[in-house]
C-alpha positions in Angstrom: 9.5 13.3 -63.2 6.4 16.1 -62.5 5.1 16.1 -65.8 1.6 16.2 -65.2 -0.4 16.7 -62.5 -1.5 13.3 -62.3 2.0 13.0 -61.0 1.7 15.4 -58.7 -1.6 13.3 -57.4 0.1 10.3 -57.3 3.3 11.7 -54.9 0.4 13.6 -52.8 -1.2 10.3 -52.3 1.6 8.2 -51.7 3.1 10.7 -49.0 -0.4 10.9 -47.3 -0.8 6.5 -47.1 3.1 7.2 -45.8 1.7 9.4 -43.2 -1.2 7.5 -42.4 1.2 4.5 -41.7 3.4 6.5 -39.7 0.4 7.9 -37.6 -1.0 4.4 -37.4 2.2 2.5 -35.9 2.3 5.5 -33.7 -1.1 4.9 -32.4 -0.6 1.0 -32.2 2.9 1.7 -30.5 1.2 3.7 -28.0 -2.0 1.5 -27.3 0.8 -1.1 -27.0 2.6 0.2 -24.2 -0.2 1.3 -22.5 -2.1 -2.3 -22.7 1.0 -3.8 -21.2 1.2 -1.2 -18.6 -2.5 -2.2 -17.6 -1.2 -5.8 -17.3 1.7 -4.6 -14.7 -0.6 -3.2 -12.6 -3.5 -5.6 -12.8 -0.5 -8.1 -12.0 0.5 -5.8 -9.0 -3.1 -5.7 -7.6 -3.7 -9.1 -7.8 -0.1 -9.9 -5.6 -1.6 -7.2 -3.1 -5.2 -8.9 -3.1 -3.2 -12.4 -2.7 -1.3 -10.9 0.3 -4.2 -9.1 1.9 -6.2 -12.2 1.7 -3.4 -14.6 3.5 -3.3 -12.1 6.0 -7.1 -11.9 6.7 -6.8 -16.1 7.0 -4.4 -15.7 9.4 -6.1 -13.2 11.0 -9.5 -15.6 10.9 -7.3 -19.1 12.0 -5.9 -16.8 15.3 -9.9 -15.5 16.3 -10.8 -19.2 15.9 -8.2 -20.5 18.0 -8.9 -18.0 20.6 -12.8 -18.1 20.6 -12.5 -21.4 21.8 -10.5 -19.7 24.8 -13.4 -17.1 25.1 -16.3 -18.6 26.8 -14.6 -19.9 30.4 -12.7 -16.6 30.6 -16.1 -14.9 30.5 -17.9 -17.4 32.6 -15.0 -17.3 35.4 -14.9 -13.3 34.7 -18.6 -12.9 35.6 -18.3 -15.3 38.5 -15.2 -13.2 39.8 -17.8 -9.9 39.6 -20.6 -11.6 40.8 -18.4 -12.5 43.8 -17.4 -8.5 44.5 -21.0 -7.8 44.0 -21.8 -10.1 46.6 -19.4 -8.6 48.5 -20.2 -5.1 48.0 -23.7 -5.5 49.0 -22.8 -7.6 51.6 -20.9 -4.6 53.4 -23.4 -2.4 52.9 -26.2 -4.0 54.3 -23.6 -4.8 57.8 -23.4 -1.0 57.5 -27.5 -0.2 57.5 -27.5 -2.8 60.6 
C-alpha cells in the first residue's frame, strides 16, 4: 500500500482535506447556532419593545383623557387660593385697625 512516498503524500493530503472538512462543519455548526441564537433574542427584544410601546400608548391615551380634566381644576384651585388670600389679608389689615 506505502510503496513510495508519493503514497505517503497522497494519504497526508487526503487526511489533511478530511481535517479541513471536519474543522470547517465545525465552524459552520458553530456560526449556525450562534446566528440562530441572535434571531431568539432579536425576537425577544422586539416582543419587549412591542410591550413597552403599548404601554407608553396607554400611558399617553390616560394623560390625554385627563388633561382635558386639568385646566378647570387649576382655574377653580387658584380661585379657591385667591379666596384664602383674600382672606388672609383681609384679617390682617382688621388687625393693624
Amino acid at each position: 500500500m506505502l510503496t513510495t512516498s508519493k503514497d505517503i503524500l497522497w494519504l497526508s493530503l487526503s487526511l489533511v482535506i478530511l481535517l479541513i472538512g471536519i474543522t470547517s462543519a465545525w465552524g459552520i455548526f458553530y456560526f449556525v447556532m450562534i446566528l440562530r441564537d441572535t434571531k431568539a433574542i432579536t425576537k425577544s427584544f422586539k416582543k419587549k419593545m412591542a410591550l413597552i410601546d403599548q404601554i407608553l400608548e396607554t400611558v399617553k391615551k390616560k394623560v390625554e383623557t385627563t388633561a382635558s380634566y386639568l385646566p378647570p381644576l387649576i382655574e377653580a384651585s387658584g380661585k379657591i387660593a385667591e379666596k384664602f388670600w383674600d382672606k388672609k389679608t383681609e384679617k390682617k389689615n382688621k388687625k393693624e385697625k
